[in-house]
N, C-alpha and C positions, 0 to 999 in steps of 0.2 A: 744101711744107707742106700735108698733107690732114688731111680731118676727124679722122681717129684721131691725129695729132699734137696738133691742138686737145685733145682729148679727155684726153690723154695732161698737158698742160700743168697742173702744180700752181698750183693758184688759193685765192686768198682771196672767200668771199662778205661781200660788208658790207651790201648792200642786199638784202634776201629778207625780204619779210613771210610766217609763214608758214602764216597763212592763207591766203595766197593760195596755195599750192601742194596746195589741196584737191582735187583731182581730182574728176570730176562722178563716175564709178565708186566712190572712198572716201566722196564726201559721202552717196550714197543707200544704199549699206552702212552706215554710221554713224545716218545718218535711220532707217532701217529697226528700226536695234538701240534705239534711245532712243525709236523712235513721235515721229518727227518729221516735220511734211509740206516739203517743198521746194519754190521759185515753179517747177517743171515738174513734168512725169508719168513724163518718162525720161530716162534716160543723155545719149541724142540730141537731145530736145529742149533738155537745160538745157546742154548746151556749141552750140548753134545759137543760144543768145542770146549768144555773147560775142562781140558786133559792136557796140563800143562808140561810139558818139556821141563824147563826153567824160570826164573824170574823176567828173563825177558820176554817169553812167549807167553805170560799171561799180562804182561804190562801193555802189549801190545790189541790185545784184544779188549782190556780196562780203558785204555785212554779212547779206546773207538765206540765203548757207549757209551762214553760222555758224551757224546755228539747229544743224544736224548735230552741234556739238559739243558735250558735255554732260560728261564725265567724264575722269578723269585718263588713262583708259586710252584714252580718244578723243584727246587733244592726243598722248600717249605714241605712237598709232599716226600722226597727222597726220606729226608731226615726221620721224619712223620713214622713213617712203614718199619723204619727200623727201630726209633724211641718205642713205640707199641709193642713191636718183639721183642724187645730188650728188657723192656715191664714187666714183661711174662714170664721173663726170664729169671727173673729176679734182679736185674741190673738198676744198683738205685744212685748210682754217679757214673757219670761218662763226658771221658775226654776227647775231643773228634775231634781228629785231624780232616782236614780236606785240602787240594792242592788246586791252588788260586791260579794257578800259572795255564791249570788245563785247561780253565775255562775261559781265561781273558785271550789267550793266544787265538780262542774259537771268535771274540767278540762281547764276550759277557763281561760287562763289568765286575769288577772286582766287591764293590755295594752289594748286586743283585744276589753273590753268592754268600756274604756274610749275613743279608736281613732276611734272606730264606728259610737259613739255617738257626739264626739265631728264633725266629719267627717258630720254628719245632722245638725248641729248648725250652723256650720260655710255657709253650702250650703244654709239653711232659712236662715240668714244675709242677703247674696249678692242676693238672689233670691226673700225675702217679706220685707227686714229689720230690720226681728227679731232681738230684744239681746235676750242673757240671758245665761245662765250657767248651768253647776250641778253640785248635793248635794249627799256626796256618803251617802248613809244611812246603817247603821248598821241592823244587825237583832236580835232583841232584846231575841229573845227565843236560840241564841247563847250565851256559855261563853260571855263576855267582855275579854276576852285573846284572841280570835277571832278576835272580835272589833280591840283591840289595833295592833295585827299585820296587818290584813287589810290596816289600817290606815297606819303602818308603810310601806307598799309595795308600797304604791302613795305616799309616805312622799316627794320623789324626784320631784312627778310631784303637790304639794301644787298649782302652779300658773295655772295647767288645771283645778281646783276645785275653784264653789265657796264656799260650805260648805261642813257641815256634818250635818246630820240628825238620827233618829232613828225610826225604825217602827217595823212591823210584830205582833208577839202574847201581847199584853199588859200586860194582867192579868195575877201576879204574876212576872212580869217581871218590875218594879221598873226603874224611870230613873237611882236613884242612882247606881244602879248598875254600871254604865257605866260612874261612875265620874271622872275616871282617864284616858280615851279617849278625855273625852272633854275637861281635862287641858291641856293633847299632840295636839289636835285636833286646842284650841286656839293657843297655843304656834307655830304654822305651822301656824298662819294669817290666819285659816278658820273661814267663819261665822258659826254659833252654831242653829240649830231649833231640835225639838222632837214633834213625837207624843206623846199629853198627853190626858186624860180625851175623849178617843174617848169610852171605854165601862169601864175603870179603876175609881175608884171615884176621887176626886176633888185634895186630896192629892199626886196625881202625876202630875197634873197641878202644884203644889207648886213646889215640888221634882226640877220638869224640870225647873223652874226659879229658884228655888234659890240652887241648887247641882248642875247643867251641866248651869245654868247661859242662857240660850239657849237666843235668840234674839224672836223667832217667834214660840207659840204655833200651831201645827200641830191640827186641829180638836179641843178640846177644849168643847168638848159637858157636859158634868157634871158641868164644873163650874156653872151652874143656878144650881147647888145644894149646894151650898156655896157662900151666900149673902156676905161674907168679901172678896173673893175670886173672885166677878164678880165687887166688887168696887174696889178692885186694879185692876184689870184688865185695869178698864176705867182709874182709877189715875195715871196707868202707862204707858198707852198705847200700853198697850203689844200687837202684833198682833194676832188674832185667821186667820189660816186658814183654810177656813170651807166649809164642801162639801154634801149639802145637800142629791141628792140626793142616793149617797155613805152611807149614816148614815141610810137612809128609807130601803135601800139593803139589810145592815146588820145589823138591827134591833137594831138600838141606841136609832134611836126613833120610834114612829108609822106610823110618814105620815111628808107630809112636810110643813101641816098646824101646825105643831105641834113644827117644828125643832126651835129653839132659837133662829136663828140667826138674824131675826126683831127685836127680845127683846132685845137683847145684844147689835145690833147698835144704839136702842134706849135709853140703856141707858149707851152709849157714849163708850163700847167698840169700841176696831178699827178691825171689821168684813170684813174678805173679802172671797169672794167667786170660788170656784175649782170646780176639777171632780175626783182628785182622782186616782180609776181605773177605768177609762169609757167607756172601752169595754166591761167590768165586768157589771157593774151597770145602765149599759142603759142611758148613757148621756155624753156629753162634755160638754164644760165650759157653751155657749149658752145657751144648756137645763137645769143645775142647775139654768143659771139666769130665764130664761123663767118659771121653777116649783116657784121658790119664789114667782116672779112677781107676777103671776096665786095664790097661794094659800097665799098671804096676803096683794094681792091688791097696790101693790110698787109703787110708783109713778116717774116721773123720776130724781127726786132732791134723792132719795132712793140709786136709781140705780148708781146714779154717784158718787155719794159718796163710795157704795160698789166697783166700782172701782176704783176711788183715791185712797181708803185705800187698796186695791192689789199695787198698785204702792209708794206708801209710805212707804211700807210694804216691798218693794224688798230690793235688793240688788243691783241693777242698782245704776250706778253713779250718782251723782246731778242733772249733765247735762242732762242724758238721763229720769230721774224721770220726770222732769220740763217741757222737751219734751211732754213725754208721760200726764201728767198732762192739758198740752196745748190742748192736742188732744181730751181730755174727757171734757172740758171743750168747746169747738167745739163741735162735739157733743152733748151737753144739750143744746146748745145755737140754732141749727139745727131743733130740734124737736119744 
């Protein structure tokens, strides 16, 4: 198994914010077209800062090229850049999160960012096949009165969304908090995921299953620090989605001989693997399988299972799960 079999491997994305797959090249083309200044002066300099400390210190430089984005045809070409890499990648469902909150606080309607986006979704359909949908995600280091009007300004367009999610500063910032977005959130027919236990301890993995009820833990890295909490996991099969090496980035863990996610599939979590923000973190979906493979020796019955459990793990229809399941299974059978 070489990298063009990885490559080759149909995959589901469920964790891709997709801001984050702004490239420092799209961002100051984009800046350039709207007279936007960005925290560098070039190409070079502003990917030389992405040498993150922590989760805060790369949020911090994330939320400042969003400035770059401004119009429907700005999100439309974001999405765009990264659907075409993700094709290549073999990614043939994807769930995208984006954070609505970033951009209306700038002045960008809340419209502008979902008919952009949905506007690249619909074009990967007819152009690779892709499905897939998005997840509006909250920003957790906002109120929850935030959240809920948010929420409320798409209430009308429920049917353009497949869920809600929650991300940005963790620590300190409690799912609970946000428990009465995700009874309005269900109550609108959306699906429910949070990030939990990405630097937070294992008790916000709890939180998010059992206060916001969520379907799919986002990251999930501390549950190996609570034995009762990694056998529910497996008992329930709750989904982790997991992004390796996004976690080495922003020092969750040390390396990605080290990341959990072998362990946790081993012992019968249902692990599946992302990028994240992978213009930030130096990799797409490919290269997080490609760093696994490479640093715990995976074999290909490993590999395909990590992606089944991406695909069992969505939100795709039955039809299209069984589909895409057919395909991964083709695949192992090829090698």
């Amino acid at each position: 198994m070489n990298v063009d079999d990885l490559a080759r491997l149909p995959k589901a994305e469920l964790h891709l914010h997709v801001e984050g797959t702004l490239e420092p090249e799209l961002a100051f083309a984009l800046a350039e077209r709207n007279d936007v200044d960005l925290p560098a002066g070039s190409v070079e300099e502003l990917r030389a800062r992405y040498d993150f400390e922590d989760l805060q210190s790369f949020l911090d430089l994330y939320y400042a090229c969003m400035a770059a984005l401004r119009t429907r045809e700005d999100f439309a070409a974001l999405a765009t850049a990264y659907l075409e890499r993700a094709a290549a990648e073999g990614v043939r469902h994807v769930e995208m999160f984006f954070d609505a909150q970033a951009h209306t606080t700038r002045g960008v309607p809340i419209d502008t960012v979902v008919d952009g986006l949905l506007d690249a979704l619909q074009d990967a359909e007819q152009r690779f096949g892709m499905s897939g949908g998005l997840i509006l995600c909250f920003l957790r280091h906002l109120p929850a009165a935030d959240a809920l009007d948010t929420l409320e300004s798409v209430a009308h367009r429920a049917g353009d969304l497949l869920g809600v999610g929650l991300d940005s500063t963790e620590i300190g910032n409690p799912p609970s908090k946000f428990a009465e977005v995700y009874v309005r959130a269900r109550a609108l027919g959306l699906h429910t995921v949070a990030h939990a236990g990405e630097e937070a301890p294992p008790t916000y993995i709890r939180e998010a299953l059992d206060v916001l009820r969520v379907e799919r833990v986002d990251h999930g890295v501390t549950c190996v620090d609570d034995a009762a909490l990694v056998r529910r996991l497996a008992a329930e099969q709750v989904p982790l989605t997991m992004c390796p090496l996004s976690n080495v980035r922003l020092r969750a863990v040390s390396s990605v001989e080290e990341h959990p996610a072998v362990r946790l599939l081993d012992a019968g979590v249902r692990v599946s693997i992302h990028s994240d923000d992978p213009a930030y973190f130096g990799g797409y979906v490919e290269a997080n399988f490609t760093a696994l493979v490479q640093a715990h020796g995976l074999d290909a019955d490993h590999v395909a299972t990590l992606a089944a459990n991406g695909v069992i793990s969505s939100f795709a229809s039955p039809e299209r799960q069984q589909e895409l399941l057919d395909e991964i299974a083709a695949w192992r059978r090829a090698l």
